[in-house]
DOMAR-927520 format. One record per residue (C-alpha): residue number from 1; residue in three letters; z, y, x. Coordinates in steps of 0.02 Angstrom, whole numbers, padded with zeros to 5 digits. Layout:
// DOMAR-927520
kegu,tilum,w,v,u
NUM,ala,Z,Y,X
...
This chain:
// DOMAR-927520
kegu,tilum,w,v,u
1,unk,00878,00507,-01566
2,unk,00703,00427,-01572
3,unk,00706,00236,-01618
4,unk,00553,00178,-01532
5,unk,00648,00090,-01424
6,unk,00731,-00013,-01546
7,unk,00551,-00084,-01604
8,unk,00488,-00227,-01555
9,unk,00288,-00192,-01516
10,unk,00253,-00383,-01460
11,unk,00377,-00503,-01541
12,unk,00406,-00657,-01477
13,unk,00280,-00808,-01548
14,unk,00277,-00980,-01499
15,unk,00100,-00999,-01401
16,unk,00018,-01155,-01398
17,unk,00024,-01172,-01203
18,unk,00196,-01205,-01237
19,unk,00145,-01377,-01327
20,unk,00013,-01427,-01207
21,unk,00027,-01591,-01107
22,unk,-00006,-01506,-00959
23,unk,00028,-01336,-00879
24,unk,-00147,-01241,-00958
25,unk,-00240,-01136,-00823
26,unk,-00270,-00966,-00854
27,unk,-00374,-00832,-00753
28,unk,-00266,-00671,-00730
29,unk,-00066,-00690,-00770
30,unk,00017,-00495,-00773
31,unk,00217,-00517,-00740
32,unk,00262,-00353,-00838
33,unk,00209,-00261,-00966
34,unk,00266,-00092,-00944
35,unk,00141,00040,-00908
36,unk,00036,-00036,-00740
37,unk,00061,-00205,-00815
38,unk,-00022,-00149,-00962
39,unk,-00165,-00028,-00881
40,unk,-00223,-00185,-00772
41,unk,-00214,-00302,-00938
42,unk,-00329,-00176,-01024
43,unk,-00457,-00146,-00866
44,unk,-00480,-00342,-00847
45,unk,-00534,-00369,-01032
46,unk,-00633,-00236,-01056
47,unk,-00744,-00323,-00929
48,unk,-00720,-00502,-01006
49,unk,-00583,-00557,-00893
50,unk,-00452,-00658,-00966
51,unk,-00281,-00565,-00940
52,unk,-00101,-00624,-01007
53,unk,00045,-00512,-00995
54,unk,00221,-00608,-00955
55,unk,00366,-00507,-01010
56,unk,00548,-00510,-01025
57,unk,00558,-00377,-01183
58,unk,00465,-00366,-01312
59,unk,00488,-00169,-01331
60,unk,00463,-00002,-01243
61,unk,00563,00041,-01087
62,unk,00742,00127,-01135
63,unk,00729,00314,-01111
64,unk,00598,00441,-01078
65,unk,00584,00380,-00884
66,unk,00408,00444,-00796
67,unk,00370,00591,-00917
68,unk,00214,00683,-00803
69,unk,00037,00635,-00796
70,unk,-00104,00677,-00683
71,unk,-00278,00739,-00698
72,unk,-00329,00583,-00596
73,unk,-00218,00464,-00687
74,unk,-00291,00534,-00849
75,unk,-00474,00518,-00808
76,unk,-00425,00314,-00777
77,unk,-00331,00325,-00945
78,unk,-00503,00374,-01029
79,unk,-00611,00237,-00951
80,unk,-00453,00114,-01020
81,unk,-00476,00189,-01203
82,unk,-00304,00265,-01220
83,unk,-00329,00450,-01132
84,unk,-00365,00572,-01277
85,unk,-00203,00493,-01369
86,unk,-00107,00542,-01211
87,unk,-00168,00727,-01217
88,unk,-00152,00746,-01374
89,unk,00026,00704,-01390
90,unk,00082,00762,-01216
91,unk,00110,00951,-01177
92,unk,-00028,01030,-01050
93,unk,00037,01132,-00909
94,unk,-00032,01189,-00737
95,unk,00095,01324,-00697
96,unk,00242,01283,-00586
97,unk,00385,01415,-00543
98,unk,00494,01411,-00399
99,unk,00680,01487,-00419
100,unk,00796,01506,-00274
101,unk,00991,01551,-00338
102,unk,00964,01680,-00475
103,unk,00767,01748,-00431
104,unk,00603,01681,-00448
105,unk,00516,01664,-00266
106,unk,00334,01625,-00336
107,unk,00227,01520,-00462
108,unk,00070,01420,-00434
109,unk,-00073,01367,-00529
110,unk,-00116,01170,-00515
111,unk,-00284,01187,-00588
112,unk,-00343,01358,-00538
113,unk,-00550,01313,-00573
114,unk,-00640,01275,-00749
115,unk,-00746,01141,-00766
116,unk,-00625,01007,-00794
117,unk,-00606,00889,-00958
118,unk,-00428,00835,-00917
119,unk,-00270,00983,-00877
120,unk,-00171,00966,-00715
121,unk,-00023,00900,-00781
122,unk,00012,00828,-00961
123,unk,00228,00798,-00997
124,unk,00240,00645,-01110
125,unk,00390,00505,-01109
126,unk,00364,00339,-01059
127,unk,00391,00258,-01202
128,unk,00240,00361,-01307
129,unk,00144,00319,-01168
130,unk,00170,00104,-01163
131,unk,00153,00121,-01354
132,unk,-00025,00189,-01338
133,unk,-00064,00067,-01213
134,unk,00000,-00075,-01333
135,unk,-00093,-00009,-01460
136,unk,-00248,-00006,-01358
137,unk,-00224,-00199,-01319
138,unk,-00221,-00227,-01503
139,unk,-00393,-00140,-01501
140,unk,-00454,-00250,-01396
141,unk,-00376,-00400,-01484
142,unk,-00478,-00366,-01638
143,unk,-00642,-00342,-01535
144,unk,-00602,-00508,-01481
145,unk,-00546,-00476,-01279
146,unk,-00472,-00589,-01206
147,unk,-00307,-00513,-01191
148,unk,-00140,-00553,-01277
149,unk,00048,-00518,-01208
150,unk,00167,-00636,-01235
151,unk,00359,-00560,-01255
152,unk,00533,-00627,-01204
153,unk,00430,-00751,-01087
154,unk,00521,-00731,-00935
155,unk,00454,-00821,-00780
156,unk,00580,-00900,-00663
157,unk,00509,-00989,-00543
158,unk,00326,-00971,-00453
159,unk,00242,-01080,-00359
160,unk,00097,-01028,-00226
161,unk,-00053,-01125,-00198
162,unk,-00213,-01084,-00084
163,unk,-00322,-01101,-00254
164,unk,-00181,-01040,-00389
165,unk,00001,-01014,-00422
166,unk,00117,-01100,-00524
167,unk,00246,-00997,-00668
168,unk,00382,-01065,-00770
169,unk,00443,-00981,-00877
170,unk,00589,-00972,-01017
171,unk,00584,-00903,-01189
172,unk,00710,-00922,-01337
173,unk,00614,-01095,-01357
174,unk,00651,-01170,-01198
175,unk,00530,-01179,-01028
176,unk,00356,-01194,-00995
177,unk,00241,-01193,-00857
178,unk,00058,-01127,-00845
179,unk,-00039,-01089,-00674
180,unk,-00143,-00931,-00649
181,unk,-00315,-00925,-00536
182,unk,-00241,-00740,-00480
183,unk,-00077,-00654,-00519
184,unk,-00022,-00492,-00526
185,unk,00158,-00424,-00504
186,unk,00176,-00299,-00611
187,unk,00370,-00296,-00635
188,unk,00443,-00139,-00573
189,unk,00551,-00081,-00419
190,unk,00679,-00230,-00426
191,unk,00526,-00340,-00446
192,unk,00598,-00513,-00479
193,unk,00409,-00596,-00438
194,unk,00462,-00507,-00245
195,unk,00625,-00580,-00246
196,unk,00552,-00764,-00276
197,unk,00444,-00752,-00142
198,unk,00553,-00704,-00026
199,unk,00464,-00531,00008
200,unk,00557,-00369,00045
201,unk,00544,-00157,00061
202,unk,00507,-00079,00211
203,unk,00555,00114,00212
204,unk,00706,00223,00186
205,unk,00846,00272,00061
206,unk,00915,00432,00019
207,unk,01105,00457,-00009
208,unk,01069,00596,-00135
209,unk,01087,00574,-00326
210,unk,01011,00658,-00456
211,unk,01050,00674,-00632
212,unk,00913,00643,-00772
213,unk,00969,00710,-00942
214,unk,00840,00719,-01085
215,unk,00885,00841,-01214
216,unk,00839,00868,-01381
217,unk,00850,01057,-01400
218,unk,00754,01215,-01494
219,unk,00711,01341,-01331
220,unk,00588,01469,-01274
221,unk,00550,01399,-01120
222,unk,00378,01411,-01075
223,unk,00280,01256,-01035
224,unk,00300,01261,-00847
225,unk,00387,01157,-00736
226,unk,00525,01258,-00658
227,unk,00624,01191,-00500
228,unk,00784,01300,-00447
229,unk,00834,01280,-00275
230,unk,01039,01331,-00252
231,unk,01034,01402,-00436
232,unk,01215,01471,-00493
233,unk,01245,01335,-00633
234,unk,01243,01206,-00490
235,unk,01270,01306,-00328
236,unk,01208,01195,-00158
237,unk,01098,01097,-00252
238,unk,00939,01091,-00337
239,unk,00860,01044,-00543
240,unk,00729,01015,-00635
241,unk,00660,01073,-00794
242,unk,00516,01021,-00893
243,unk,00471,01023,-01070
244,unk,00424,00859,-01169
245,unk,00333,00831,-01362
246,unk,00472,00825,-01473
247,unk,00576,00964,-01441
248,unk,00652,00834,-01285
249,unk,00668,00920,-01129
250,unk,00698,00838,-00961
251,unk,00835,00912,-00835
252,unk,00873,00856,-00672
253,unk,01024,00913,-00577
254,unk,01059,00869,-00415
255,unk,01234,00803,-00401
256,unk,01268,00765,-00195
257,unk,01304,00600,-00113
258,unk,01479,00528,-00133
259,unk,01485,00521,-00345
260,unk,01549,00391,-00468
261,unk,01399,00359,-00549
262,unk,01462,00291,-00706
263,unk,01580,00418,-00749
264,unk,01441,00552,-00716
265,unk,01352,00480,-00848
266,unk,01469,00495,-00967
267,unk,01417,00632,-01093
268,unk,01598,00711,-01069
269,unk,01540,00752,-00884
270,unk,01365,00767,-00925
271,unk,01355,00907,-01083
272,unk,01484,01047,-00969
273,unk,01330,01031,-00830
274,unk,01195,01055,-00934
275,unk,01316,01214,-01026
276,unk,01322,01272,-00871
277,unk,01152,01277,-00874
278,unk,01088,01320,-01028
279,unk,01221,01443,-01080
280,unk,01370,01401,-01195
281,unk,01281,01437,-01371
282,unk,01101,01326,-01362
283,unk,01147,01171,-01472
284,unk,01078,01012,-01399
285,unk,01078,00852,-01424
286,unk,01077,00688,-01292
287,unk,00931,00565,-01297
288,unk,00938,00489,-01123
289,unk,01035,00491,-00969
290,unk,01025,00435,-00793
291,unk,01060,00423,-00613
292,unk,00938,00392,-00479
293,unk,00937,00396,-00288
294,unk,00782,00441,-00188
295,unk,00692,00290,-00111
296,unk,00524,00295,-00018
297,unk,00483,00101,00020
298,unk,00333,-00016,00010
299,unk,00295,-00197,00036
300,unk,00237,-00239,00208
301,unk,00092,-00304,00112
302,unk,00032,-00283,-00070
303,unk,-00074,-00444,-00070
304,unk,00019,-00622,-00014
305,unk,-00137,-00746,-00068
306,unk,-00175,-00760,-00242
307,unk,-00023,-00648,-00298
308,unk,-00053,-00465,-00282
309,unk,00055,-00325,-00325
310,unk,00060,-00144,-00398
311,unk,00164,-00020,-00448
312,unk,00332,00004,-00428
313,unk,00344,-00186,-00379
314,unk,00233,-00138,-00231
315,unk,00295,00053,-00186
316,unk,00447,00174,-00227
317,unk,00448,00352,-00221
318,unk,00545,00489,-00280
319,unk,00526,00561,-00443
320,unk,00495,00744,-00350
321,unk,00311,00770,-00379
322,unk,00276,00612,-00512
323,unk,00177,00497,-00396
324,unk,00256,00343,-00470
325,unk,00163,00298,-00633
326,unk,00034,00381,-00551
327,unk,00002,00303,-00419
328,unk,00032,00124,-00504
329,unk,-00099,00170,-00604
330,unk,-00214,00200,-00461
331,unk,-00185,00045,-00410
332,unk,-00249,-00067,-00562
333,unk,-00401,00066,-00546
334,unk,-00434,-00014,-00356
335,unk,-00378,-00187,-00405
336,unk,-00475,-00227,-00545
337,unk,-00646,-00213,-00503
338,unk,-00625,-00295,-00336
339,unk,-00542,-00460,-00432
340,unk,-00690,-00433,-00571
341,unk,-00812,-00460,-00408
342,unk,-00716,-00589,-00333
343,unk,-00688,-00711,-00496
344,unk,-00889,-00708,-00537
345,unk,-00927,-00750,-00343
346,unk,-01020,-00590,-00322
347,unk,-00898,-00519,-00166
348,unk,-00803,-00624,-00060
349,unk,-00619,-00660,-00089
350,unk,-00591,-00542,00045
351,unk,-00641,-00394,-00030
352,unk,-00457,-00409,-00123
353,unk,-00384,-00371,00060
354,unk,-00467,-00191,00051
355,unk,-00354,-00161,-00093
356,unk,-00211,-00200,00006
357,unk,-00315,-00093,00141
358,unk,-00328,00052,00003
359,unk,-00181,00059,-00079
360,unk,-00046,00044,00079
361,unk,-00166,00184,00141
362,unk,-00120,00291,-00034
363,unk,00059,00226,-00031
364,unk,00101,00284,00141
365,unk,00047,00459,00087
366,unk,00138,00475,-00058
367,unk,00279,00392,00041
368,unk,00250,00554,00186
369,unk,00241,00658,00043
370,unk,00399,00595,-00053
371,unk,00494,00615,00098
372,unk,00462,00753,00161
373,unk,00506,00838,-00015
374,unk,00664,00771,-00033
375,unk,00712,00821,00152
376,unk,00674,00994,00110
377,unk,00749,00983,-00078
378,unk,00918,00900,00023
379,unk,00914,00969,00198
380,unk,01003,00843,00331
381,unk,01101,00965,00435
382,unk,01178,01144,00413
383,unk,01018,01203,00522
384,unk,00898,01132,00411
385,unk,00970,01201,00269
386,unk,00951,01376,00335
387,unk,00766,01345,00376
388,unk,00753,01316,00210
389,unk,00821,01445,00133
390,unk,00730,01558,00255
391,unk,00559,01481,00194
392,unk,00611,01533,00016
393,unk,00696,01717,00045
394,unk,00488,01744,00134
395,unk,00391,01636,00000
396,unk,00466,01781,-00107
397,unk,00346,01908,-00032
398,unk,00246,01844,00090
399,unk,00119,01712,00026
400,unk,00092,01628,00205
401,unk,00263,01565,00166
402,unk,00210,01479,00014
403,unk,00141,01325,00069
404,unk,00294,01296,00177
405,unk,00395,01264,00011
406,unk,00418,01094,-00050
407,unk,00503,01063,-00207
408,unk,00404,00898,-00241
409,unk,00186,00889,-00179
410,unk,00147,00849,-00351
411,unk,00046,00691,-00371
412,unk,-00154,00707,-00296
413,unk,-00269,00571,-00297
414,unk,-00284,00487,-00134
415,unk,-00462,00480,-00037
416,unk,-00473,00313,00064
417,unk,-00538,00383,00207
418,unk,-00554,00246,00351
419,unk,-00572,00135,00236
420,unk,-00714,-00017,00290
421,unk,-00801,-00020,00100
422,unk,-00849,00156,00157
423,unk,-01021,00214,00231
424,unk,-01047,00367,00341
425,unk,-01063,00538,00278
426,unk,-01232,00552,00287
427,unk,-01226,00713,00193
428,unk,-01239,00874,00298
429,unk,-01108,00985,00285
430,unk,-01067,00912,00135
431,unk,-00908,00963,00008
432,unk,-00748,00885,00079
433,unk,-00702,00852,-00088
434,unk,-00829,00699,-00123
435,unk,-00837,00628,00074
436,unk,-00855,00451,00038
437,unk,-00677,00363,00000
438,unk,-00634,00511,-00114
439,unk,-00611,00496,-00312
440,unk,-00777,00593,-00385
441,unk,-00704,00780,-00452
442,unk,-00752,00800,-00646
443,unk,-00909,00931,-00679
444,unk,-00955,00989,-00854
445,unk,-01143,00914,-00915
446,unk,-01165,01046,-01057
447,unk,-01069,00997,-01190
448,unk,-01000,00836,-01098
449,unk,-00918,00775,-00926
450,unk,-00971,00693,-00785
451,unk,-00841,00558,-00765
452,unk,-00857,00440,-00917
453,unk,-01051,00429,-00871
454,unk,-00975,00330,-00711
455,unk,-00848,00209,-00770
456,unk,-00844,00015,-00728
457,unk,-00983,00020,-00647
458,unk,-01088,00046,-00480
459,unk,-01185,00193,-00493
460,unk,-01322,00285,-00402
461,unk,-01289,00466,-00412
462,unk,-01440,00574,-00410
463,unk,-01431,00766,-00408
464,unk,-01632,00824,-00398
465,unk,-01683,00696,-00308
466,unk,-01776,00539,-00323
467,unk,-01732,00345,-00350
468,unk,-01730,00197,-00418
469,unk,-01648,00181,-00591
470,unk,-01585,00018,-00560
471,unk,-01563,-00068,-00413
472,unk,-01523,-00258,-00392
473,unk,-01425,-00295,-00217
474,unk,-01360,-00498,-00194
475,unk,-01293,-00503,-00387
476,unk,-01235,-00317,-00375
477,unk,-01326,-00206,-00508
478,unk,-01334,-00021,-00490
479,unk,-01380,00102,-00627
480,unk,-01457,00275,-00580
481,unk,-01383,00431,-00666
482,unk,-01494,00574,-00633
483,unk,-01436,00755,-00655
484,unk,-01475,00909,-00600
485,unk,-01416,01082,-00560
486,unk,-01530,01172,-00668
487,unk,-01446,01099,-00783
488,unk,-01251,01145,-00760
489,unk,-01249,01377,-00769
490,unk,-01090,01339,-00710
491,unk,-01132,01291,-00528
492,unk,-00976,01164,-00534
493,unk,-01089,01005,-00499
494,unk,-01186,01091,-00355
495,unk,-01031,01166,-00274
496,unk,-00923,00998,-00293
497,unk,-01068,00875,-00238
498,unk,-01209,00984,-00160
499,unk,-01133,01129,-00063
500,unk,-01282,01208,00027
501,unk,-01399,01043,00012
502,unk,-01544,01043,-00109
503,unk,-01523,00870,-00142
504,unk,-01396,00742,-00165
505,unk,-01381,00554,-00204
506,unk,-01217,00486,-00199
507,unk,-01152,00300,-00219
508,unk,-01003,00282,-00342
509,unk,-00903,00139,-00365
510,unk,-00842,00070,-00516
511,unk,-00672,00140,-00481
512,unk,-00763,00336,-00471
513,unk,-00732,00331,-00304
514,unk,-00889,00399,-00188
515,unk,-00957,00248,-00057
516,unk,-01090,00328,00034
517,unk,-01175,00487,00006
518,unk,-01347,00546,00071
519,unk,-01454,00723,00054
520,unk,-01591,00602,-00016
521,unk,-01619,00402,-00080
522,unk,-01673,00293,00068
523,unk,-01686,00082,-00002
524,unk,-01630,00010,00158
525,unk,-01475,00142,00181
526,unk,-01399,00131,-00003
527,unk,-01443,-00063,-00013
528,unk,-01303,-00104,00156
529,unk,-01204,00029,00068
530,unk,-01189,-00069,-00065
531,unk,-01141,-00235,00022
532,unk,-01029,-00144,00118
533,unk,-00938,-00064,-00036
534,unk,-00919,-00254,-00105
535,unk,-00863,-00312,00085
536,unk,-00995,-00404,00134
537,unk,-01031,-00307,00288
């Protein structure tokens, strides 16, 4: 069994904020450090923003947990520093495979189209994945950030203020109290920060549990993600299998409603299942088992003042189609730009409530999405159930059918459309793909990408057309990136950001995200597009 998570990554030290005669003010306080926690951390020092991570442990979380990775998720991962250790670790897939009792119905591709740095998909455990992220906040400890994580500080009490909020917290060396210009709950789904305040879910829960069993086992499985619907080895219900680095694999069974869920743990209830499965002779080996129930919830609101939250402190979803880490991660990427703004007085403090705005917008559609997978992986009613099964006896030869199947809408990066930071498409008939509000697609640049040229900062897009190459708007700087399509034999960067237009210049904000987006640069235009992406009209 791996050890990692016996090793403590950020030991407990006594800090001098401890001693002080006063509670010391710092700018940004994180309340967890587990992977959003540690992604906002990183994204606030790499632009010079003080960041300190309170946390209870002082390891890795216990078992493999969120094990799949998104294109989009990635592509933030590289502008944090800790991407290309992710990929080249994780195992790449695109190809998904759909099984209903013995037969396969179909497969899909995830990433059909070249031109991409990052895959579809990348399987890696958790605990690989906070490691790296430590690791990269060590980085930035030596380049002198200013970043540090303190472990077994455990707050237990807060305090909100109109101009900060209070902490006190406990370590093995008594209490202490510090205050915070701007918190950020980062500390999972039973979110103890939430609790203190007084703040609560809105949504549903599912009565359905599933099984999680990671395995450590030699097999020939291709790297695909395979979901069985009604499969003989666990007849009326539905599981999971993906492969993980390691020789680990990940199985989920579904197990029905009314279950003891400790004694299904147990490894004398859980290795006959997975026999069942696997067939009586493939030696394996337990790493990691759990039980989980579905639950699609959200906060009301994800900002309350100067305490904002993200992640699974903010949202729940179901594990079906890996929008969890996923989307937390997409949520730092909104946050911490807009706090950047907001601490050096260039944006108005309400530019934070766009992120709540944003990211209730993103959280609602996963929430739509999560549900409506897990009422079609657990149909309500005998009537449902044969709709289903209809859907899946077509999908086999009919590909209209296809779509109709829904064995988890696997994580897609969410396009803020409606959102007021947004100008008007002023692009004619312009690719739906980068209308403004949607995360910029990736295009090859000869023997480079597109993204990293437009990370953590605002930048003026230009594809053959003419501009500025910097513009200055109220403390806002913009740098020009000109490119063109004489350039790219591929036709990717015309096709994802021309379409049939000549010309294109696009505002992108620091978060790759398009603002505004014209067939040429006009001053007055882009310069209100830029107040308005910083809220200021």
């Amino acid at each position: 069994m791996n050890k990692i998570f016996e090793v403590p990554l950020y030991p407990y030290e006594r800090h001098a904020d401890q001693d002080a005669p006063a509670p010391v003010r710092r700018k940004v306080v994180i309340i967890g450090a587990g992977p959003v926690g540690l992604a906002a951390a990183i994204d606030l020092a790499q632009q010079g923003i003080e960041a300190v991570i309170l946390d209870d442990n002082d390891k890795v979380s216990f078992g493999s947990r969120a094990i799949c990775f998104a294109k989009r998720p990635l592509e933030i991962l590289d502008r944090l520093g800790c991407g290309q250790p992710m990929v080249d670790k994780g195992v790449q897939w695109n190809i998904g495979k759909v099984f209903f009792d013995d037969r396969q119905v179909y497969d899909f591709n995830l990433l059909p189209e070249e031109g991409h740095q990052r895959p579809a998909f990348i399987n890696l455990q958790q605990y690989y994945f906070e490691e790296y992220l430590v690791n990269r906040v060590k980085e930035l400890q030596a380049e002198g950030a200013p970043i540090e994580i303190r472990g077994r500080n455990k707050v237990s009490a807060i305090g909100t203020h109109p101009d900060h909020v209070t902490l006190e917290i406990d370590t093995p060396e008594g209490s202490y109290n510090i205050e915070a210009d701007w918190l950020i709950a980062c500390d999972g789904a039973g979110s103890p920060t939430r609790q203190m305040l007084g703040l609560d879910f809105v949504g549903r829960v599912f009565e359905d549990n599933f099984l999680i069993a990671d395995v450590i086992m030699e097999a020939d499985f291709p790297t695909e993600r395979w979901f069985w619907f009604d499969p003989p080895f666990n007849k009326g219900q539905s599981a999971l299998l993906h492969k993980q680095p390691d020789g680990v694999w990940r199985i989920d069974l579904q197990l029905g409603w009314d279950i003891d869920k400790e004694r299904e743990k147990r490894p004398e209830n859980v290795i006959p299942r997975l026999k069942e499965m696997l067939g009586e002779d493939v030696k394996f080996e337990l790493e990691w088992v759990s039980i989980y129930t579905f639950q699609c919830r959200r906060m009301e609101n994800f900002r309350h003042g100067r305490v904002l939250f993200a992640g699974d402190a903010a949202h729940q979803v179901s594990p079906f189609g890996a929008r969890g880490a996923n989307s937390g991660l997409q949520d730092t990427d909104n946050l911490c730009w807009k706090l950047k703004l907001v601490m050096e007085g260039k944006a108005p403090e309400s530019l934070l409530d766009s992120y709540d705005q944003e990211r209730v917008y993103g959280a609602d559609e996963n929430i739509l999405n999560s549900s409506r997978s897990t009422d079609f992986i657990t149909p309500k009613s005998e009537m449902s159930r044969v709709l289903r099964d209809a859907v899946l006896d077509l999908s086999e030869h009919f590909e209209f059918a296809r779509p109709l199947v829904n064995s988890g809408r696997l994580s897609v990066p969410c396009t803020y459309d409606g959102s007021h930071l947004n100008s008007a498409d002023a692009l004619p008939n312009g690719p739906e793909r980068t209308r403004p509000g949607s995360p910029c697609p990736d295009a090859p640049l000869g023997g480079e990408f597109l993204l990293p040229k437009l990370a953590d900062k605002f930048t003026l897009l230009t594809i053959d057309a003419e501009a500025p190459d910097m513009i200055e708007e109220d403390g806002i700087e913009v740098t020009r990136l000109a490119l063109s399509v004489k350039d790219d034999r591929t036709l990717a960067l015309k096709e994802r950001y021309l379409g049939d237009n000549a010309s294109g210049v696009y505002l992108i904000r620091p978060d790759q995200h398009v603002a505004a987006r014209r067939p040429s640069y006009d001053d007055n235009q882009f310069r209100a597009a830029i107040r308005r992406a910083v809220g200021k009209e």
